[in-house]
N, C-alpha and C positions, 0 to 999 in steps of 0.2 A: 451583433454577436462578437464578441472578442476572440481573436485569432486564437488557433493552437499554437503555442511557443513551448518547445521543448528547455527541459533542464538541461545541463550542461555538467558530466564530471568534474570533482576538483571545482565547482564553482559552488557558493552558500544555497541552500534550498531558503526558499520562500518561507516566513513564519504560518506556521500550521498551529492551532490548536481546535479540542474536540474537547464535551463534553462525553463522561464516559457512564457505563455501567457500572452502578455500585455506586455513584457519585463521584463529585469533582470532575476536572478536569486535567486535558493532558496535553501541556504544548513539548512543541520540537526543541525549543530552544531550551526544557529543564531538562531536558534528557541528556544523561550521563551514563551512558555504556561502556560498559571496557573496552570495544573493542566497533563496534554498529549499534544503530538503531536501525528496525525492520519497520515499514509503514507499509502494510499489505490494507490496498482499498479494493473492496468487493462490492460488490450492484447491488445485495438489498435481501431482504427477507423473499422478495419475488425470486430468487435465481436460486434453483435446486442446483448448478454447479457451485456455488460459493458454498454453499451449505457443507458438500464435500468437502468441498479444497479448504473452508475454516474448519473442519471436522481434524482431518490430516496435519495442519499446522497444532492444532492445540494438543494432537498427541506428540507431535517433534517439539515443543514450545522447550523441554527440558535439555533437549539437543542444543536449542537455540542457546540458552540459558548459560546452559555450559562453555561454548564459544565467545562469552562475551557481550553475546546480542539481544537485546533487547526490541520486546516484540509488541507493538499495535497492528488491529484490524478495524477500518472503519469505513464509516458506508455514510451516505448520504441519507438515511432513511431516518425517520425520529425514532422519540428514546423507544415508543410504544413498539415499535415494527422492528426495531434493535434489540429489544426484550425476548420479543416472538422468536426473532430467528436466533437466541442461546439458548433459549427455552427450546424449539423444537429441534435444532439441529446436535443437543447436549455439548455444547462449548463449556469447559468446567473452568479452564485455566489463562482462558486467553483473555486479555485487556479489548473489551470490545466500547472503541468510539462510536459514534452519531451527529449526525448534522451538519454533517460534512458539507458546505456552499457549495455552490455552482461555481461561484466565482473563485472561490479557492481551488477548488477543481482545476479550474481554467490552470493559474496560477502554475499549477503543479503539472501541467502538461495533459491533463486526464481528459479524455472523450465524453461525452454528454449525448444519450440517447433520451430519443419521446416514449413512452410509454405505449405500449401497442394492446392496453388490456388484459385478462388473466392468461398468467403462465399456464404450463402445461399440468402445475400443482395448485392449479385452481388458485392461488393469490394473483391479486390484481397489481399493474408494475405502478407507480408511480408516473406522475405527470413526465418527468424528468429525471435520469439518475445519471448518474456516472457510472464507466463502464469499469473494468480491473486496470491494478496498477501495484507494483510494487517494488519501493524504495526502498535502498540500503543506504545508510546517511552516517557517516564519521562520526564521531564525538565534538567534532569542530563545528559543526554542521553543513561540512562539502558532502557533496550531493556523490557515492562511490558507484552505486549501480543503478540501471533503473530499465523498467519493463514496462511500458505501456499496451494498451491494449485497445482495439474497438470492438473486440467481440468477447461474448463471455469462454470460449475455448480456448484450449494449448498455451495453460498458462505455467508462468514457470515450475516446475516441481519443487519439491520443500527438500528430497533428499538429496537433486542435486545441487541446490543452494546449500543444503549444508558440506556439500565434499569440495565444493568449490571454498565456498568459505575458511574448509583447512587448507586450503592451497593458501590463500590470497593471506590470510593469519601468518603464516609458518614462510613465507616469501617477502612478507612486506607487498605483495603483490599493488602496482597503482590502478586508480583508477582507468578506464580506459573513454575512450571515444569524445574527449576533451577540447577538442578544436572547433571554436565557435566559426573562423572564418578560413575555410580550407584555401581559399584564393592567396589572401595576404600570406599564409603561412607558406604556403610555394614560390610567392615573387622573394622571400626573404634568403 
């Protein structure tokens, strides 16, 4: 199994692309935001918390809009079980990927759960999925915020990402937590 290696502010994110809902696709490196691209990855048509938490982003999506930022949410599930969950959860506005790899996952710093059989909403998990994750990525493609997660709870809120987001707009605010090797940077 391939280590967990985390992203690094201020450093390029890894090439991403997804096949999306509605057709085509959608890589990191076409995207051109005014100001961010938001890459919010959720566990799957299985997790009644994503179902919220994408429910709540697609009503803020014109918040997002407004600021600049451009928004994906993608899962690891295929296109059919990606269907299901905009279909049942009424996702209207939001750009919803699929197929998101393990090894891309990896990639991008994201945790990888087994499947333990049906949720508590009677859908069945997948062999393997990745857990939450969400990525704020420059227009350059340096990697500005990032949230990982191993469990599906206490994940970031969308409204304080957006009052943060007018700070960091209206500040120039940098990236933070940017130092790959805290040793050398002390001996300097």
């Amino acid at each position: 199994m391939t280590q967990l290696t985390p992203l690094f502010p201020r450093q390029q994110v890894p090439a991403l692309s997804v096949k999306t809902l509605g057709g085509g696709n959608w890589e990191i490196s076409d995207a051109k935001p005014e100001n961010f691209t938001m890459v919010v990855v959720y566990r799957g048509l299985h997790c009644p918390i994503c179902g919220m938490y994408l429910k709540d982003l697609d009503r803020k999506l014109a918040d997002f809009k407004e600021r600049g930022v451009d928004v994906i949410a993608l899962s690891s599930d295929d296109e059919a079980r990606a269907t299901q969950a905009r279909d049942d959860w009424k996702i209207e506005n939001l750009t919803l990927g699929y197929g998101l790899t393990l090894e891309k996952a990896r990639e991008w710093g994201l945790y990888i759960s087994a499947g333990r059989g049906k949720t508590s909403v009677g859908i069945e998990e997948p062999k393997l999925f990745v857990e939450p994750g969400l990525f704020v990525v420059r227009p350059n493609g340096e990697l500005y915020f990032a949230s990982v997660q191993s469990m599906p709870f206490a994940r970031p809120d969308f409204a304080a990402v957006l009052k943060a987001l007018d700070f960091v707009i209206a500040n120039d605010y940098p990236g933070r937590g940017e130092i790959v090797d805290h040793l050398a940077q002390a001996a300097e």
